[in-house]
C-alpha positions, 0 to 999 in steps of 0.5 A: 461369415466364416470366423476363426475364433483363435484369432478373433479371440486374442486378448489384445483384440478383446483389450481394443475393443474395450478400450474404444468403447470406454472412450466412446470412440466406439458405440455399443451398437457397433461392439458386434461388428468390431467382435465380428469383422477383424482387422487382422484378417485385412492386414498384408504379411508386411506392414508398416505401423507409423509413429504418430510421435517420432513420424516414423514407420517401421516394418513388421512381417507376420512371416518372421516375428507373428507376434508382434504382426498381431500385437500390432494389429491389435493396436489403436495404431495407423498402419501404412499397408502401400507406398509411393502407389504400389511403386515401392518393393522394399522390405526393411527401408519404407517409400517417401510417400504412404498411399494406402493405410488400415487407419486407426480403430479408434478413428474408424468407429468414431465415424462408423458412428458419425454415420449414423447408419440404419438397416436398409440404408445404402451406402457408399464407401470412398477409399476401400483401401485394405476393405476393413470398413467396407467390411464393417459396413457390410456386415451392418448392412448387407452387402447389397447396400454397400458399395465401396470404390478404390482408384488403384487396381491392386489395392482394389483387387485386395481388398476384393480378395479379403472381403470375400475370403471373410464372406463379406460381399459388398459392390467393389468398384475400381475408380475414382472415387472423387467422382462418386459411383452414380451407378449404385446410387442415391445414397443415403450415405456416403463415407469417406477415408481418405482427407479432402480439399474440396467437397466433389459436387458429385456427392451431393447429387448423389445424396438423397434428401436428408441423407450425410456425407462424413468426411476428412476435410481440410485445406492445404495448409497443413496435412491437419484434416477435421471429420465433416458431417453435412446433410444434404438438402435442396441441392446443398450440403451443411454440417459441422466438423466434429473432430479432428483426423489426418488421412492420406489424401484423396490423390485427385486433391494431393497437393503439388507445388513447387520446390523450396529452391523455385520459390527463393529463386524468384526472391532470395531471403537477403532480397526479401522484406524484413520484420519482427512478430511477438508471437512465440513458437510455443504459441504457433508450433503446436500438435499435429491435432490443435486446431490452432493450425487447422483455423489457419489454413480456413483464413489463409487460403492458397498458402501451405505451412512447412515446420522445419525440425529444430536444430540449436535453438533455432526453428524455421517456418516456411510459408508458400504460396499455391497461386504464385511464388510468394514465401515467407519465413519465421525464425523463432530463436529461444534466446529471442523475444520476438521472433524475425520475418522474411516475404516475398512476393505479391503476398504477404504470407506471413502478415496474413497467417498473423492477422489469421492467428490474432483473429483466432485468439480473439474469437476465443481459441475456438476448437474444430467442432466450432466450425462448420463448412457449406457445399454449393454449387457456388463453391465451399464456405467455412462458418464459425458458430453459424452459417451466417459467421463466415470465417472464408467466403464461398470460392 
């Protein structure tokens, strides 16, 4: 592999790397590939980092500002490198939906180490992306242990290019990666960076015995994803979560449901029922990586979450559901104890999120690393503590 070392040696790369191995987002077995393969070298010339406070991207041209191209670069950062699946052409103002990233350092190399990779396993890559974790891989492994596959023909093709032009050469396949790539297989590994609804049973047959598969997993309650560890065993898969991410996800799994307008179509607010919750908005609006929410979406499935912005001391919450047109609402109002509840619908939405909070509570708050998650060809399950604890049953 060829290196340019006036760009490998930036202090702002070097500060990187110390800072992931001393918050052990990075292991030290890993510290020679970080130093070898560089992310700059996989970045576009126009790219937009987002803001994981202010939810927001700007973006940065190496053309017209190098600087802070490569200090952004060098930052435990997401960047967004496509939007809207390559439809978006615009420089200045980014698309509405982000569709192709370089995620976060610190991400990446904690699941490099959740991996768990050894010489001469075989690997497969889902979601190559820019190809930065293809390329680590490859230069773990050999480029003929690796496989990487990306569904979109230009991202694919990009990736290809940096690879190579960094002397990384694993298999590039262009296709959808929810269905595997048999053709390279079994695995030993397989890796994936893109968030998951469902585990595609074309991974545990393409898993060896003993072999893992590292995910970002969720439900669609929340854009929330948990990285998913499961080994593969007797035609099943089993694991914990370990920590929790958020990722674009996998586009076979977007989720797609109708607008805010249908729902209240079939059932207006005046129309709806009414109640009152004592629970408060500190209590359920927390942080984007809580697990408060992530244990939502395993209690109440079919159903997704919308916070709306607060405006004058008021704050709404949407619930929808995915199977039918059933909706509910909650407005919390500093200047209110409780806060008021509207449903609609053949569900009640709300009443199943509260019982899923109180039921949270009593188990102890639990973090992400509590719960676990089963693959069979039955469907998936969810465990808190133990397989035999579920918190949903198998779909």
């Amino acid at each position: 592999m060829t290196l340019n070392s006036a760009q490998v040696e930036r202090p702002g790369r070097k500060e990187l790397g110390r800072v992931l191995l001393e918050t052990h987002s990075m292991t030290s077995d890993w510290a020679p590939t970080f130093a070898a393969v560089d992310r700059a070298a996989f970045l576009p010339d126009l790219m937009w980092p987002f803001d994981m406070d202010a939810g927001t991207s700007v973006p940065v041209d190496r053309t017209a500002d190098p600087d802070t191209w490569y200090a952004t670069a060098d930052s435990n950062v997401p960047i967004v490198t496509q939007w809207d699946d390559g439809k978006h052409t615009g420089s200045t103002v980014p698309g509405d939906v982000s569709t192709s990233s370089s995620s976060m350092p610190s991400v990446v190399y904690a699941m490099l180490q959740d991996l768990d990779v050894d010489a001469g396993m075989n690997v497969l890559d889902v979601g190559t992306g820019t190809g930065e974790t293809a390329g680590a891989l490859t230069h773990r492994l050999r480029g003929e242990n690796v496989t990487t596959i990306e569904v979109d023909r230009a991202v694919s093709e990009r990736a290809r290019e940096r690879l190579c032009a960094a002397g990384l050469y694993p298999v590039v396949v262009r296709g959808d990666g929810f269905a595997g790539c048999a053709e390279q297989g079994p695995y030993d590994r397989i890796l994936a960076t893109v968030g998951l609804r469902e585990i595609p049973g074309a991974w545990i047959e393409q898993t060896r015995p003993g072999g893992l598969v590292v995910a970002p997993w969720g439900t669609h309650f929340s854009h929330a994803d948990a990285v998913v560890r499961l080994v593969v065993k007797d035609g099943r898969a089993m694991g914990n979560l370990t920590r929790p991410v958020e990722f674009m996800k996998l586009r076979a799994q977007r989720l797609s449901r109708p607008d805010h307008d249908d729902y209240l179509a079939t059932g207006s607010m005046n129309d709806a029922g009414t109640s009152r919750t004592t629970i408060t908005e500190a209590e359920f609006v927390t942080g984007r990586y809580t697990a408060a929410r992530f244990a939502l979406g395993l209690r109440v499935p079919d159903c997704s979450q919308a916070v709306a912005d607060k405006r004058e001391g008021a704050r709404p919450v949407w619930f929808y559901g995915l199977s039918d047109t059933s909706w509910a609402c909650v407005m919390f109002r500093d200047a209110e104890k409780e806060a008021r509840v509207w449903q609609s619908g053949p569900r009640r939405l709300w009443d199943e999120t509260e019982a899923a909070y109180r039921w949270w509570v009593a188990q102890g708050r639990p973090g992400h690393t509590r719960f676990g998650l089963t693959v069979t060809q039955e469907g998936e399950s969810t465990w808190l503590d133990d397989p035999s604890q579920l918190v949903r049953p198998a779909d």
